[in-house]
VEXDREN-2710 file (C-alpha; in Angstrom, 1 decimal):
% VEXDREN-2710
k/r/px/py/pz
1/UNK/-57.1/234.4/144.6
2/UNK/-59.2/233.9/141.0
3/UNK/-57.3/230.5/140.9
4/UNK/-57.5/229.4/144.4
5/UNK/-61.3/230.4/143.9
6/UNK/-61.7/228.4/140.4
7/UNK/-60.1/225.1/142.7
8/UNK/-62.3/225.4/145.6
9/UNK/-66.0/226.2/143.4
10/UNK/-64.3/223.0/141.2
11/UNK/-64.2/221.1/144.8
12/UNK/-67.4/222.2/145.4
13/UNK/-69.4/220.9/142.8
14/UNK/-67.7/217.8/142.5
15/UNK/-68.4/217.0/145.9
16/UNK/-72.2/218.2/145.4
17/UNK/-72.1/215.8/142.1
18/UNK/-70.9/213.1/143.9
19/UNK/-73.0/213.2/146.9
20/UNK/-76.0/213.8/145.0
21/UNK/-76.9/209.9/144.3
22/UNK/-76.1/209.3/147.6
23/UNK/-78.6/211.6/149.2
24/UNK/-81.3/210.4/146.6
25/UNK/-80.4/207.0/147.5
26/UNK/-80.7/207.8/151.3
27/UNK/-84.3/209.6/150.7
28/UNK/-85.0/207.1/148.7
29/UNK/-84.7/204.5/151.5
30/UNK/-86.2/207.3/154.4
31/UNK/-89.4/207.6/152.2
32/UNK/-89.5/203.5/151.7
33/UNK/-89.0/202.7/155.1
34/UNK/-91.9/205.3/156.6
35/UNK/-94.1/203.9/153.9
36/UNK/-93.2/200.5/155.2
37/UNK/-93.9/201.3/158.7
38/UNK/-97.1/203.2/158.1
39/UNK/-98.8/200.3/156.1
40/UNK/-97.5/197.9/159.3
41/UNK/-99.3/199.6/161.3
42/UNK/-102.5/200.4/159.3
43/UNK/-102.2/196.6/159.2
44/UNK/-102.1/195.6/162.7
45/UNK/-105.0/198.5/162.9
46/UNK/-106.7/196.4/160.9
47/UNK/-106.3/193.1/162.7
48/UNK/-107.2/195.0/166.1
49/UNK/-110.7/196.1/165.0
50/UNK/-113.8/194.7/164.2
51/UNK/-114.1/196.8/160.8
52/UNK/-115.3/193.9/158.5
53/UNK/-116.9/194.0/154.9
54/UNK/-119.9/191.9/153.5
55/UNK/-120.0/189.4/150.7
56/UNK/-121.8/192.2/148.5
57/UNK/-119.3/194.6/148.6
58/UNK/-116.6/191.8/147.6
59/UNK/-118.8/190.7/144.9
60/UNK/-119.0/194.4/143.7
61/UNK/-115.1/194.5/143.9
62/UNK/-115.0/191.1/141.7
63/UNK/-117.4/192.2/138.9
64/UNK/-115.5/195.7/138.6
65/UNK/-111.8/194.4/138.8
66/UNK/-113.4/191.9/135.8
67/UNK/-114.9/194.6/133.7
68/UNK/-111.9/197.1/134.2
69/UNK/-109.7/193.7/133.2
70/UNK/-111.7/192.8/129.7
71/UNK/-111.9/196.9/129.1
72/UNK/-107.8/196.8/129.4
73/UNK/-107.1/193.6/127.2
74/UNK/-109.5/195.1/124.6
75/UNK/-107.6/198.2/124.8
76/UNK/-104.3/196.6/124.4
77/UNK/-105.1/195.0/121.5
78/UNK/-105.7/197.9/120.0
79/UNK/-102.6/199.3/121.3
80/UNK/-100.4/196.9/120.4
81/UNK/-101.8/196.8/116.8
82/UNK/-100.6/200.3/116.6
83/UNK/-97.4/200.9/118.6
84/UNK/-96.0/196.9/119.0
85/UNK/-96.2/197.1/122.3
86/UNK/-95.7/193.5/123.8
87/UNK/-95.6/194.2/127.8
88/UNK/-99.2/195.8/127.5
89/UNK/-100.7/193.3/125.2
90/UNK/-99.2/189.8/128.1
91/UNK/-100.1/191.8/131.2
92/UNK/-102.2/189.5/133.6
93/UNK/-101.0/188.2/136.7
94/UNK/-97.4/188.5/138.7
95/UNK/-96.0/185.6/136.2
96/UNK/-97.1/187.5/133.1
97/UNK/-96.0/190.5/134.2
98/UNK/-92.2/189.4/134.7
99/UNK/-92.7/187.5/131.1
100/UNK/-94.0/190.4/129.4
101/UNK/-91.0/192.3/130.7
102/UNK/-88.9/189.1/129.2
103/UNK/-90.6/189.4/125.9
104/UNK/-90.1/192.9/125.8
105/UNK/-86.5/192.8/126.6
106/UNK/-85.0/189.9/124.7
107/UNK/-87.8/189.2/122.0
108/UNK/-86.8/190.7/118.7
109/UNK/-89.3/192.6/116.9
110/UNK/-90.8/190.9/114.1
111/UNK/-91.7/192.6/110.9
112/UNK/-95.5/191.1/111.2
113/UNK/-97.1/192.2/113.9
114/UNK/-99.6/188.9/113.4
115/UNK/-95.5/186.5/114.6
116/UNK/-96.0/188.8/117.1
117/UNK/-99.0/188.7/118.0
118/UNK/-99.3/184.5/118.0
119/UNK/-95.8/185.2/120.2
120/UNK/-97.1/187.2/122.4
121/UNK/-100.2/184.9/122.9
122/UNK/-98.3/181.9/123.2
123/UNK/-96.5/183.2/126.1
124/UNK/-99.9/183.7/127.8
125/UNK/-101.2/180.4/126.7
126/UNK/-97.9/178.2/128.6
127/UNK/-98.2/180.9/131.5
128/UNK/-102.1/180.3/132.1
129/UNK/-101.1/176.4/131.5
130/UNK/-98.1/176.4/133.9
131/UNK/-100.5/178.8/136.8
132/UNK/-103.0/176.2/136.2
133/UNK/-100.9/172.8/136.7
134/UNK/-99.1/174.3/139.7
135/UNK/-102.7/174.8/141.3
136/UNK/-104.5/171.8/140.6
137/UNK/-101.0/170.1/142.1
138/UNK/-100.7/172.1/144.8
139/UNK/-103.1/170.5/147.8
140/UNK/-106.4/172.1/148.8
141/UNK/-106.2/175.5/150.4
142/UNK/-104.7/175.8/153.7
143/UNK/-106.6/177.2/156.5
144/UNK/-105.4/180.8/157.9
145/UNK/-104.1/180.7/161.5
146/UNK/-105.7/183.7/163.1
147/UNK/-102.9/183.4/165.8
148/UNK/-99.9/183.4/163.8
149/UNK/-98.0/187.1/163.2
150/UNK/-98.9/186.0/158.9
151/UNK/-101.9/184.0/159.0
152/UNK/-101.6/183.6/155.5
153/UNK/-97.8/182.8/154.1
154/UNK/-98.3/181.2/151.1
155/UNK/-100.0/184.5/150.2
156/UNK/-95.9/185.9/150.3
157/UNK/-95.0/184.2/146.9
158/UNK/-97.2/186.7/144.5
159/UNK/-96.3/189.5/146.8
160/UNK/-92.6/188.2/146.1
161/UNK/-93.2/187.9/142.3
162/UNK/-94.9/191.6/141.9
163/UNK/-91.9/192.8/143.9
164/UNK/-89.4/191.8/141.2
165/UNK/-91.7/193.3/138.6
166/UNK/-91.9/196.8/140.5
167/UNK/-88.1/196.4/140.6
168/UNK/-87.8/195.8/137.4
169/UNK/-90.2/198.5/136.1
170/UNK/-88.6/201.0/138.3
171/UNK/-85.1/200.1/137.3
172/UNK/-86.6/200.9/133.8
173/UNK/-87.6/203.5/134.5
174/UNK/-84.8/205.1/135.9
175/UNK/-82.7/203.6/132.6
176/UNK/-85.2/206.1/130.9
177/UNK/-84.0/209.3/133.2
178/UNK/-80.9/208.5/132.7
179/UNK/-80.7/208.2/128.9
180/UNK/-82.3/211.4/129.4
181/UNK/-85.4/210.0/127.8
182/UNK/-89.1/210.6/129.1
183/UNK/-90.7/207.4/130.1
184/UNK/-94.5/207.2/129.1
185/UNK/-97.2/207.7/131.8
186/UNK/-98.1/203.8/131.1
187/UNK/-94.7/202.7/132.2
188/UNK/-95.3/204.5/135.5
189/UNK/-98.5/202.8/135.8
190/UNK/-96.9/199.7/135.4
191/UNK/-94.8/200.9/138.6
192/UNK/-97.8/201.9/140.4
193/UNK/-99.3/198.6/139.5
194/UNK/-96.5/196.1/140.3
195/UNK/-96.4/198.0/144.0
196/UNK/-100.2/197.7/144.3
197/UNK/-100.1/194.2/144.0
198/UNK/-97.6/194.2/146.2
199/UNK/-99.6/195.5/149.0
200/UNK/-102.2/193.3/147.9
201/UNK/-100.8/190.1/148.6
202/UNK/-98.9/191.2/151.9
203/UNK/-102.5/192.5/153.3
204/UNK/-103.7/189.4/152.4
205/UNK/-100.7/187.8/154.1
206/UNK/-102.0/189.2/157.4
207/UNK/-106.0/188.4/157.1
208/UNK/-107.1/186.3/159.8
209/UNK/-110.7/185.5/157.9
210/UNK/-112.8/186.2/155.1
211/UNK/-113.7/189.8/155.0
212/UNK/-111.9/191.2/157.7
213/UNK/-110.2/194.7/157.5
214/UNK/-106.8/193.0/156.1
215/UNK/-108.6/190.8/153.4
216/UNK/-110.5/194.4/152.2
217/UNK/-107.5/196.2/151.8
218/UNK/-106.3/193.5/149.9
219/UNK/-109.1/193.8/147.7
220/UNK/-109.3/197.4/147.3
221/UNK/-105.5/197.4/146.3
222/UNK/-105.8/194.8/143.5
223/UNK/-109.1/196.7/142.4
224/UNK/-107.6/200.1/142.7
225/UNK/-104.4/198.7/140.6
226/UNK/-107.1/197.6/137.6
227/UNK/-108.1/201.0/137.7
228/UNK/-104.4/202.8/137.2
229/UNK/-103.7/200.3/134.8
230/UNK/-106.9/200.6/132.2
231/UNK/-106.4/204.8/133.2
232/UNK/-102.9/204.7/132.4
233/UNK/-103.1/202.8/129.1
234/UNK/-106.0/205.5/128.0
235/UNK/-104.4/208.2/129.0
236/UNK/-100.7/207.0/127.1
237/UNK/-103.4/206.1/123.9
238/UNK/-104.6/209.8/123.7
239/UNK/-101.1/211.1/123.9
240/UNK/-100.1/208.0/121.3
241/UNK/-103.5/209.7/119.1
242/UNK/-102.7/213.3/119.5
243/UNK/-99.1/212.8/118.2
244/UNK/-99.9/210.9/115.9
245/UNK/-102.5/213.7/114.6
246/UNK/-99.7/216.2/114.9
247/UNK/-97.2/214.1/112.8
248/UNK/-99.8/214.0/109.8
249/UNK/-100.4/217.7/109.8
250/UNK/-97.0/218.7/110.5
251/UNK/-94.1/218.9/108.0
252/UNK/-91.1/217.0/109.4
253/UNK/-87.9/218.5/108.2
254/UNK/-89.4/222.2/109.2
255/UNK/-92.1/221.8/112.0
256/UNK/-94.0/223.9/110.4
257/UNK/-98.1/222.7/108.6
258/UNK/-97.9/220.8/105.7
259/UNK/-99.7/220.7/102.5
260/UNK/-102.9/218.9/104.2
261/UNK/-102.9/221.2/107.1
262/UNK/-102.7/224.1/104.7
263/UNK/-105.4/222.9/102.8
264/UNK/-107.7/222.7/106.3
265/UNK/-106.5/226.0/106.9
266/UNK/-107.7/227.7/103.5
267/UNK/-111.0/225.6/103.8
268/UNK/-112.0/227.2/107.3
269/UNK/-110.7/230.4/106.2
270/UNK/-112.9/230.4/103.5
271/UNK/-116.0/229.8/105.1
272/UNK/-115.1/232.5/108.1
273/UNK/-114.5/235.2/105.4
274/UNK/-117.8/234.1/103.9
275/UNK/-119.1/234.7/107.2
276/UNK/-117.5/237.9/108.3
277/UNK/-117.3/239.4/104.8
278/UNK/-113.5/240.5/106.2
279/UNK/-110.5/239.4/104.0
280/UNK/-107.4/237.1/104.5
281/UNK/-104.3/236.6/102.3
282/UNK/-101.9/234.2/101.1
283/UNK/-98.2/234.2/100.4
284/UNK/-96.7/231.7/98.2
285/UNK/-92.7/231.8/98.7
286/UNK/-89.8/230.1/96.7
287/UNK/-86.3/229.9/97.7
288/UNK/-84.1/231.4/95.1
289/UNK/-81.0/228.8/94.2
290/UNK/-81.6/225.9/96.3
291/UNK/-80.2/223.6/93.5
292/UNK/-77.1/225.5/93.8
293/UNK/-76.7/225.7/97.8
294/UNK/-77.2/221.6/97.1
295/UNK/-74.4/221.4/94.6
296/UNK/-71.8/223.7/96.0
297/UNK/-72.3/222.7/100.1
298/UNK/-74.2/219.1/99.9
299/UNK/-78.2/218.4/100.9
300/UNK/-77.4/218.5/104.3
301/UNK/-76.5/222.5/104.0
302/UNK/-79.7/222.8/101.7
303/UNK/-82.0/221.1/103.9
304/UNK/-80.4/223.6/106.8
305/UNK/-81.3/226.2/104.5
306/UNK/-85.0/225.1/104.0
307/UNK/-85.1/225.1/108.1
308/UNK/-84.0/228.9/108.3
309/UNK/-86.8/229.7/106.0
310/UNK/-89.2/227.6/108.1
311/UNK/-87.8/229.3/111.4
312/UNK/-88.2/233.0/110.2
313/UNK/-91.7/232.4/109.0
314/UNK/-92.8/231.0/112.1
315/UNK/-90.8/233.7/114.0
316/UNK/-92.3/236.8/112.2
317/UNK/-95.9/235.2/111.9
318/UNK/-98.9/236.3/114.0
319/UNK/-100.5/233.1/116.7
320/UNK/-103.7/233.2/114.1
321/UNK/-101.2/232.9/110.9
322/UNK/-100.7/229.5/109.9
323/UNK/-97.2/229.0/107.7
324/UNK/-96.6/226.2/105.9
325/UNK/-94.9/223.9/103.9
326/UNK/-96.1/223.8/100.2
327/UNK/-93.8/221.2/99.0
328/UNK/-89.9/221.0/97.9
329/UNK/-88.6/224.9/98.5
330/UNK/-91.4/226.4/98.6
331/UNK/-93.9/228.1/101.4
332/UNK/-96.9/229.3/102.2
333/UNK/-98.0/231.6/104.6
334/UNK/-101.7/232.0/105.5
335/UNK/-102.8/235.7/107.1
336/UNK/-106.1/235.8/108.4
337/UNK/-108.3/239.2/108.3
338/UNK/-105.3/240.9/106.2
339/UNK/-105.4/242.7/103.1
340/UNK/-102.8/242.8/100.1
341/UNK/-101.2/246.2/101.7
342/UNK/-100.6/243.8/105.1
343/UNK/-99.5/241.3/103.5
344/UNK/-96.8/242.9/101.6
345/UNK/-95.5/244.5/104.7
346/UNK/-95.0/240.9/106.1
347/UNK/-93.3/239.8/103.0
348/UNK/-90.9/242.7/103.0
349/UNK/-89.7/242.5/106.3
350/UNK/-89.5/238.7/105.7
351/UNK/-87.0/238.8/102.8
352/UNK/-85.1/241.4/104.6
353/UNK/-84.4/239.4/107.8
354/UNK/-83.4/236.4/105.5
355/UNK/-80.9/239.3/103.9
356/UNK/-79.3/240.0/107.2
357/UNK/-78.9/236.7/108.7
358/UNK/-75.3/235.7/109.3
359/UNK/-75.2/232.8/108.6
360/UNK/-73.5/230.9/105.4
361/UNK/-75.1/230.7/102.5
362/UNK/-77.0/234.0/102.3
363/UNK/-81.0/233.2/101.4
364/UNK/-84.1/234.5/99.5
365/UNK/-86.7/234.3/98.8
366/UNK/-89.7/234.9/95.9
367/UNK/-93.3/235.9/96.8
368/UNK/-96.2/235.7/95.5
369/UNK/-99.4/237.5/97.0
370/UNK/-103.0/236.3/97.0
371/UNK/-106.2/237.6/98.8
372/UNK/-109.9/236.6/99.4
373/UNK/-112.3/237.5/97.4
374/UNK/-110.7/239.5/94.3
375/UNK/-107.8/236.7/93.4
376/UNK/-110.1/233.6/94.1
377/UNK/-112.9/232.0/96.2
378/UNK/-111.5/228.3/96.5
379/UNK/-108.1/226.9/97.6
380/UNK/-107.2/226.3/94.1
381/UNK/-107.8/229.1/92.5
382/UNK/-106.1/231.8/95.8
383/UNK/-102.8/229.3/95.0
384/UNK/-103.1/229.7/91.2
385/UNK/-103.2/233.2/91.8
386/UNK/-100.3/233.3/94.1
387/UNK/-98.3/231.3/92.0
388/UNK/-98.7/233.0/89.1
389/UNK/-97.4/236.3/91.3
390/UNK/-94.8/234.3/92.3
391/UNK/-93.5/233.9/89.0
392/UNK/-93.7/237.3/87.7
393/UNK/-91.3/238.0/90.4
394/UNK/-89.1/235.4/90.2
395/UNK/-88.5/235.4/86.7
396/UNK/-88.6/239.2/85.7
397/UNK/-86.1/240.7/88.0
398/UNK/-85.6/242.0/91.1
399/UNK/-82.9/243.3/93.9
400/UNK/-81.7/241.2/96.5
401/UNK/-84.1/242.6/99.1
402/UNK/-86.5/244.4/97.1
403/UNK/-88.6/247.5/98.8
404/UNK/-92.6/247.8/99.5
405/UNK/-93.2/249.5/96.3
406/UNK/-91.4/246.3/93.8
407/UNK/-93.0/243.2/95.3
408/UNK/-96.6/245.4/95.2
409/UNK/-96.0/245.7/91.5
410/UNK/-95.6/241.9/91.2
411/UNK/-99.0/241.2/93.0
END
């Protein structure tokens, strides 16, 4: 029966893995289809009634799609300055849309971002020259047929062209999902975009005359599609800032702060203390034998090692306790509103979960105790003072996981 039940739960969720994409794909289609047949009709709504806009309100739409355009280029110059991002910096129209997701696909990366930049500007250059030829080629614009189902078919060719981009983008998007990668929010704006337009020219398709309800929706699409693309960039540029911000504070190979955030740390703590007249403490720790954990298992082990450390101290810190990374094996731990007694609690109970961790090679660690205001009242002279603790344990003996009353002797 445990087999039989083993084959059909093995049935089961093959089938259910199977049939998954499937089901996706048909909702997929479901959803497409009622969006498909709600904008129809919104459309033919349109046509029906006598809701019209005035040559203001366009105007308005103009100057705001304009400004929202000149913010976004500005932006993604700065953007692409700082990440290399090509597809932001050639976005335009339908045609440089689909070239920026050429360039971006099979345009290597240069190692100067100014190749890249003249690149990236050329493209735009022949695109705008190209747009330009085929319009002053083409013959003077065609009058809409107010009786014909599209009144406006030439308007089908851009709605054609942002439809390839939106399948593109969502294609690469989905390459992203399934590399189990997270795509940006300003790739999904692209997406949103891409469709926008899309809508935009097939409203436009259907206008009968200037201003009418068709020609308005038309105009609020490609103005609403500015606005998701400026939004999205800005919103993807904070995210860009704030990890960038993180990365320069945060010490890669542990996670934990790094010398500059522990520095930032010491500073504000200072001038709190000063403030409350309430102490705070330091810890200074070295990892006894790293040398030797390199030599006998290889750097990989050793930087392992340096990675358990990290992980306990973050583990048995406090949320206000900042540890950090001091620099090559050694750590620092920063305890606000704690005294020397506090402190060598935490240190104790440190050392002794390093002593009982499983895994191979057994740690330690040295410490070194400092505290606000008796040892120092700048962030040199608390780390002086630590160290010099520090030392006095290292280097004069000590058990494997010493008790409360041995490391408060070496403070």
């Amino acid at each position: 029966m445990g087999g039989l039940g083993s084959i059909i739960g093995f049935l089961r969720s093959g089938c259910s893995s199977v049939s998954a994409p499937i089901v996706q794909k048909r909702a997929l289609v479901a959803s497409g289809g009622a969006f498909l047949l709600l904008f129809l009709v919104a459309l033919f709504y349109l046509r029906q009634t006598t809701v019209a806009g005035s040559s203001q309100s366009y105007l308005y739409l103009e100057v705001g799609g304009t400004l929202l355009s000149f913010c976004y280029a500005a932006n993604a110059l700065v953007r692409f300055r700082g990440t290399h991002d090509r597809t932001a910096l050639i976005l335009v129209l339908a045609v440089l849309l689909l070239a920026a997701i050429a360039v971006d696909r099979y345009m290597p990366t240069a190692r100067q971002p100014s190749k890249e930049t003249a690149a990236a500007l050329l493209v735009v250059a022949l695109a705008a020259y190209m747009t330009s030829a085929a319009f002053l080629a083409a013959p003077s614009a065609p009058v809409a047929h107010a009786g014909n189902l599209l009144s406006r078919p030439w308007d089908l060719l851009p709605a054609g062209l942002f439809l390839i981009a939106a399948v593109c983008f969502w294609q690469r998007l989905k390459s992203d999902k399934d590399k189990k990668g997270s795509a940006s929010l300003f790739d999904h704006s692209l997406f949103i975009v891409a469709s926008l337009n899309v809508v935009c020219h097939a409203s436009a398709a259907f206008s009968r005359q200037l201003f009418d309800g068709p020609f308005f929706l038309a105009e609020l699409s490609k103005t609403f599609s500015y606005v998701v693309m400026l939004s999205g960039a800005l919103l993807d540029q904070a995210r860009l800032f704030e990890q960038v911000r993180s990365m320069a504070v945060t010490d890669s190979l542990t996670g934990l702060a790094n010398y500059r955030r522990l520095i930032s740390v010491l500073e504000a703590e200072l001038d709190r203390s000063r403030r409350t007249h309430r102490p705070f403490s330091i810890v200074l720790l070295d990892m006894d034998g790293l040398k030797t954990i390199n030599d006998q298992y290889g750097h990989l082990t050793g930087s392992r090692a340096l990675v358990r450390i990290g992980k306990i101290l973050r583990n048995h810190s406090r949320a206000i306790d900042t540890p950090a990374r001091y620099g090559g094996d050694e750590f620092a731990l920063v305890l606000p509103e704690a005294g020397k007694d506090i402190t060598s609690r935490v240190v104790s109970r440190i050392r002794e979960r390093l002593a009982s961790e499983p895994e191979h090679p057994a740690l330690s660690v040295s410490a070194g105790v400092a505290a606000f205001p008796e040892d120092g009242d700048t962030p040199e002279k608390l780390l002086g003072s630590a160290d010099r603790a520090l030392y006095a344990m290292k280097y004069h003996g000590r058990s494997s996981v010493p008790n409360l009353a041995r490391i408060a002797a070496c403070l």
